[in-house]
C-alpha positions as CSV (number, residue, x, y, z in Angstrom):
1,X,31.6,-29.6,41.9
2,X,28.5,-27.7,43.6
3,X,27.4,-27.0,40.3
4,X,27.3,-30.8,39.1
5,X,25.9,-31.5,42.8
6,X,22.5,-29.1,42.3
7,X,22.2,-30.1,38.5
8,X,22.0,-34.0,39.8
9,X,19.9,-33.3,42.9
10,X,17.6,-31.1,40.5
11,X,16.9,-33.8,37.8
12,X,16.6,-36.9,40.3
13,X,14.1,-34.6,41.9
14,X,12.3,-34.1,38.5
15,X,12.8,-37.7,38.2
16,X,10.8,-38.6,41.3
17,X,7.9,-36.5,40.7
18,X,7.8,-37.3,36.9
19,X,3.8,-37.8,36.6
20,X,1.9,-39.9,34.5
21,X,1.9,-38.1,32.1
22,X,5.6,-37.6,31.8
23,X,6.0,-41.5,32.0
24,X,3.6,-42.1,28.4
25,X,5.5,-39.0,26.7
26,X,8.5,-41.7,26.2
27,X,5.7,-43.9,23.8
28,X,6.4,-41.9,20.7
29,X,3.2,-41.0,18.8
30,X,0.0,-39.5,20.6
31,X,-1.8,-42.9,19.7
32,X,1.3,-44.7,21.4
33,X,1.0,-42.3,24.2
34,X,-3.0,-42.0,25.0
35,X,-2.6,-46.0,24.7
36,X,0.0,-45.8,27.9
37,X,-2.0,-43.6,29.9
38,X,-5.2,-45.5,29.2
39,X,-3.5,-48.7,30.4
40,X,-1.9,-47.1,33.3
41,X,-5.4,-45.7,34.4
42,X,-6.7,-49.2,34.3
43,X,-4.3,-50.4,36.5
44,X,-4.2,-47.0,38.8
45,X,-8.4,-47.8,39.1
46,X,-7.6,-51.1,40.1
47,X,-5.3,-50.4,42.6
48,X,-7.4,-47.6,43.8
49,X,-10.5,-49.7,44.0
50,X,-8.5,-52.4,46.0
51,X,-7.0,-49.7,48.8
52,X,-10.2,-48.5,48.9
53,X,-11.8,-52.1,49.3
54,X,-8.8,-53.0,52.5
55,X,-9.7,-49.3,53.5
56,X,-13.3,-50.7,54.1
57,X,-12.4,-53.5,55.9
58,X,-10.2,-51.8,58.2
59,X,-13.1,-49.0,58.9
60,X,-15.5,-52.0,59.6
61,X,-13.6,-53.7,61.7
62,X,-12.7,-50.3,63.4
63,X,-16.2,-50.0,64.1
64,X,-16.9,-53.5,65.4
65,X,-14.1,-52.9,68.1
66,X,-14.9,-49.4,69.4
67,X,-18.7,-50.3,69.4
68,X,-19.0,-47.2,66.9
69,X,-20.1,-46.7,63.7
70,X,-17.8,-43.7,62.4
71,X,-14.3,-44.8,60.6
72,X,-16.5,-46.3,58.1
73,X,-19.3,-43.6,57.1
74,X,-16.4,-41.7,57.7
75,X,-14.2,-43.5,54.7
76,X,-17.6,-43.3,52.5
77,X,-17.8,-39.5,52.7
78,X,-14.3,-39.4,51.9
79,X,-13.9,-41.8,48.7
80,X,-16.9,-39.7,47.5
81,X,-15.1,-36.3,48.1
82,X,-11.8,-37.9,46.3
83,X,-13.7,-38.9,43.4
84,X,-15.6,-35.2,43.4
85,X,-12.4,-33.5,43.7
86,X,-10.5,-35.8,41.4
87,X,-13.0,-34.7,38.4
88,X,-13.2,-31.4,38.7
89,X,-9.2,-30.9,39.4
90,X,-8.6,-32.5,36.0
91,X,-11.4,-31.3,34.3
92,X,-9.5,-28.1,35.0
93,X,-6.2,-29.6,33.9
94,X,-8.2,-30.4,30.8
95,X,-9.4,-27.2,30.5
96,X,-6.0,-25.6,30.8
97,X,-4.9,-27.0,27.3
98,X,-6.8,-24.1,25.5
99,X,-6.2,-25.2,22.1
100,X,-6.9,-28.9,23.0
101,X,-3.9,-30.3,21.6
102,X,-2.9,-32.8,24.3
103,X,-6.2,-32.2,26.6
104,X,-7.4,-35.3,27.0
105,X,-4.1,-36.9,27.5
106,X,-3.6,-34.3,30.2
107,X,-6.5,-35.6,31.6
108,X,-5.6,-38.9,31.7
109,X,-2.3,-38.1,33.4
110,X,-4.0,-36.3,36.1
111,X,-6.6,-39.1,36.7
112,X,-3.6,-41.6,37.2
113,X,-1.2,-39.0,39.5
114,X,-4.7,-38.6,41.9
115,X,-5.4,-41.7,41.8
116,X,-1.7,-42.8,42.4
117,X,-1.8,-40.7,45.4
118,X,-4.6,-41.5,47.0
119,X,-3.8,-45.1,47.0
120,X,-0.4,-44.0,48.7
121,X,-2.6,-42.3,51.1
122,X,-4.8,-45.1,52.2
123,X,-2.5,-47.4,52.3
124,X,-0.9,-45.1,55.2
125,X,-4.0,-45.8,57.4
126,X,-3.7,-49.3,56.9
């Protein structure tokens, strides 16, 4: 019974944290799979561009009300570091795939997870 208790906790835990990736892998064919995760970037940018758009607001009106102008320079430097940081972690993902066979698509699956998370993360200062 403990045994069928850790297996279950083990794979809904691999379940949760199943990345991008992992989610296109189902597709079949590489062309069926770099077709997911070029669709799910597109929709990972757009969600990423709209936190990042209420993030502004937020900042700006931050700034307005404490007479300051910080939150909002302050969310500038940061988006830029994100997008820094988010190209040269998968870069390195890329470059990890040594043979190239499934570089790019690694790529793309660690453009989406970043940018999955870091809407997750702006939305929390909302």
């Amino acid at each position: 019974m403990k045994v069928a208790i850790a297996i279950l906790t083990a794979l809904t835990a691999c379940t949760a944290t199943a990345g991008a990736l992992e989610e296109c892998l189902a597709r079949g064919d590489q062309a069926a799979v770099t077709r997911c995760l070029l669709d799910l970037e597109k929709e990972a940018q757009a969600s990423l561009n709209k936190a990042e758009g209420d993030a502004g607001k937020r900042a700006r009106d931050i700034d307005v009300a404490t007479g300051r102008s910080s939150a909002a320079p302050a969310l500038a430097k940061s988006m830029r570091g994100f997008a820094e940081y988010r190209k040269t972690q998968c870069d390195f993902v890329r470059a990890m795939y040594a043979s190239g066979n499934g570089a790019e698509q690694a790529q793309l699956g660690c453009m989406v997870d970043l940018m999955r998370r870091r809407v997750r993360e702006l939305q929390l200062q909302l």
